[in-house]
N, C-alpha and C positions, 0 to 999 in steps of 0.2 A: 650343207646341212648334215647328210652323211654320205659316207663309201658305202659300198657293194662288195666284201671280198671277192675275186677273181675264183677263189675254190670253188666258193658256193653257187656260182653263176649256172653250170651245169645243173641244178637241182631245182626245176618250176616251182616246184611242190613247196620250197623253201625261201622264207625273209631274213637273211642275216646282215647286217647292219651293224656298221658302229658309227655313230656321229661325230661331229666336230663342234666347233664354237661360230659358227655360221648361222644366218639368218634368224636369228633370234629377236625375244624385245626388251633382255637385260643391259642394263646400264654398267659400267663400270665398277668393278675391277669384275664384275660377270657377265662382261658383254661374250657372245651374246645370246647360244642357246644353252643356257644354264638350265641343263636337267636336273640336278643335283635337289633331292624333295630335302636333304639333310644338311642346306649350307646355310647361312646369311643373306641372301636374298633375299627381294620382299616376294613373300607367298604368291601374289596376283600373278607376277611376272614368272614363276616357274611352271605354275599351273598353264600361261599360256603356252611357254615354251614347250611341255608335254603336249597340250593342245594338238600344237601346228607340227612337232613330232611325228607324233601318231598320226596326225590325219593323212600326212604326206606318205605314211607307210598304208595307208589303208586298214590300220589296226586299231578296233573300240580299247579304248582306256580298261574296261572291263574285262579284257581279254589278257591282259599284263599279268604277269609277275614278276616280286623282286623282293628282296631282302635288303633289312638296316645291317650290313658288312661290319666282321668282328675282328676281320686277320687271323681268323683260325685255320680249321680244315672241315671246318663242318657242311657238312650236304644234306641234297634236300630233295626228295623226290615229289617235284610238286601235283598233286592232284585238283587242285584249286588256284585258281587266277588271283589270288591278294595282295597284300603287304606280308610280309613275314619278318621276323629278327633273328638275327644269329646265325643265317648263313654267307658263307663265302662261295657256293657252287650249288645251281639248279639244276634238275635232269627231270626230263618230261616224255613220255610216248605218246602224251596227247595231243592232237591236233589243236588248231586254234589255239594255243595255248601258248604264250610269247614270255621265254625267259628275257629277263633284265641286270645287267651289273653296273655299276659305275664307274668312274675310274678319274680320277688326276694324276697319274704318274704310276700306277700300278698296272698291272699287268691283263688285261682281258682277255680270256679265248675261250673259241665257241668249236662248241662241238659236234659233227653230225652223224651218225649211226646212218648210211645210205641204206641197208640192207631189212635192217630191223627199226626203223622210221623212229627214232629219238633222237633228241637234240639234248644239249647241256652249252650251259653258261657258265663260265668259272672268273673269276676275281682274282687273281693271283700276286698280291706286293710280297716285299722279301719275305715276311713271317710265314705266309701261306703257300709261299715257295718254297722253302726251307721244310715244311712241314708234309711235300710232294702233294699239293692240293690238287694237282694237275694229273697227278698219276692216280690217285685215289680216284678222281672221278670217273676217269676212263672204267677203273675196277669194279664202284659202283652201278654204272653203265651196266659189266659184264655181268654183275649178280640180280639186277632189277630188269634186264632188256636182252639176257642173252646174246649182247655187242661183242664183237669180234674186233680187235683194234685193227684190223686188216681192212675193214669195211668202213673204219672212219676218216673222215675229213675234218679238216682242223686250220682254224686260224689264230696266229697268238698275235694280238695286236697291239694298237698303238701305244707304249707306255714312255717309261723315262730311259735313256742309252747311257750303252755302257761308257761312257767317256762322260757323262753327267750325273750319273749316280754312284757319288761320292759317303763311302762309307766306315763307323766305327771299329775298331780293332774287334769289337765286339762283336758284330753283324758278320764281319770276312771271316772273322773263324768260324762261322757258321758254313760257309758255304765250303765245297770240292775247289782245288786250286783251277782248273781248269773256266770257272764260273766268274773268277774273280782276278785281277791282277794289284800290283804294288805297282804304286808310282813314285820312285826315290828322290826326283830332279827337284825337289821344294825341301826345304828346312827340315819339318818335319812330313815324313812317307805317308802317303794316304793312298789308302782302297778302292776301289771300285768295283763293281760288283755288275754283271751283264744278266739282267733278270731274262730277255728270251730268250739268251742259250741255256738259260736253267730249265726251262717251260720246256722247250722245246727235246732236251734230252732225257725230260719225262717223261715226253709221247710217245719217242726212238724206243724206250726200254720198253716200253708198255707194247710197242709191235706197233705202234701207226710207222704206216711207208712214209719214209721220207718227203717221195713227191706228192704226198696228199696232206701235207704241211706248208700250210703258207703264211710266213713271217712278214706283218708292215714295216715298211722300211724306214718311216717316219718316227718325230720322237717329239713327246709330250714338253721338251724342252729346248729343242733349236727348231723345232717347229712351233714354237708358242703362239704365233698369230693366228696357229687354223685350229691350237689344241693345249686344254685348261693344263696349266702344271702345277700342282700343287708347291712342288719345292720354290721352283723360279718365282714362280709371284706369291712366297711365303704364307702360303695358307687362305690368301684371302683373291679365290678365283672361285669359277665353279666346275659341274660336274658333267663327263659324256657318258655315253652308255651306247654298251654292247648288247645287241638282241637276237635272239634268234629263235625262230618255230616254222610252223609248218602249218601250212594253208588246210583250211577243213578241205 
């Protein structure tokens, strides 16, 4: 149903979480805990899948937050437990207070301020990566929570690997060469594009330590049995979700 990052494990005080497509009660092609409130599903069965969710975390549905995801860079300091639209990254100093992202094939990671008790949720696919949503949050962080990136912990998780995310001439010029490789051995060369080491060497410059960085080693598309891919099952899958707060 979900992991436990190993980082966060250290931290009582803290829930962070990201699920899989386990024990759920959706049918195909969204078998089976389709979180996703924004796909093709029938409603009844998403609502359970939150249900049995949250209840396993020991978190009231009332307690959540989360945002309809735009692939921007916008953030969002939540003061209130709702629905919101138009963000791609949540940050909170409030207890109880449980950010939400979703993800089939982009990028999630959570953030935790040990020192100064906030957490952030971030969304990251190529556009929002390209766009440093990752670096930005941290920044936010330091302007809204006086956060120290020395003080945080960080997990950037499960999305889609760089030997499967296969990208436009368009998209690669976007990225640093070092993010992205050419593959010449086919007719025509194609792209690839490594979305955690982009994530990841947003944290670096931002001053998070290294070893308070912890990368899943999994991937939303040779790992398809335990996790939705948008690309591999062409759109029609459903949604996980990355959570993370802090216990009143």
């Amino acid at each position: 149903m979900y992991t436990e990052p190993n980082i966060f494990k250290q931290f009582p005080e803290l829930i962070a979480v990201e699920s899989n497509r386990k024990d759920g009660v959706s049918p195909p092609p969204y078998s089976s805990l389709n979180l996703g409130l924004f796909t093709n599903d029938i409603p009844e069965n998403i609502e359970k899948n939150r249900n049995i969710f949250f209840s396993n975390l020991g978190i009231r549905k009332s307690r959540v937050a989360h945002s309809y995801q735009i692939h921007k860079d916008h953030i969002l300091k939540v003061t209130r437990c709702k629905a919101y639209e138009g963000y791609d990254a949540l940050i909170t100093e409030n207890r109880n207070t449980f950010l939400t992202v979703t993800i089939a094939d982009c990028t999630p990671i959570l953030i935790y301020d040990a020192k100064n008790q906030a957490v952030a949720a971030v969304h990251a696919g190529w556009k929002g990566t390209v766009l440093d949503i990752t670096a930005k949050t941290i920044q936010r962080m330091q302007l809204e929570f006086k956060t120290n990136p020395l003080d945080c912990y960080v997990y950037v998780g499960t999305c889609i690997d760089d030997t499967n995310f296969e990208v436009g001439e368009e998209v690669a010029e976007q990225f640093s060469i070092e993010f992205k490789r050419l593959d010449k051995s086919s007719r025509k060369p194609k792209f690839y594009v490594d979305l955690k080491k982009a994530n990841v060497a947003q944290l670096l410059k931002c001053g998070v330590p290294e070893n308070q960085i912890e990368v899943s080693p999994f991937s939303t598309v040779i790992n398809n049995d335990e996790y939705f891919s948008h690309r591999k099952e062409k759109g029609k899958t459903g949604r996980m979700v990355a959570l993370i707060g802090m216990k009143k």
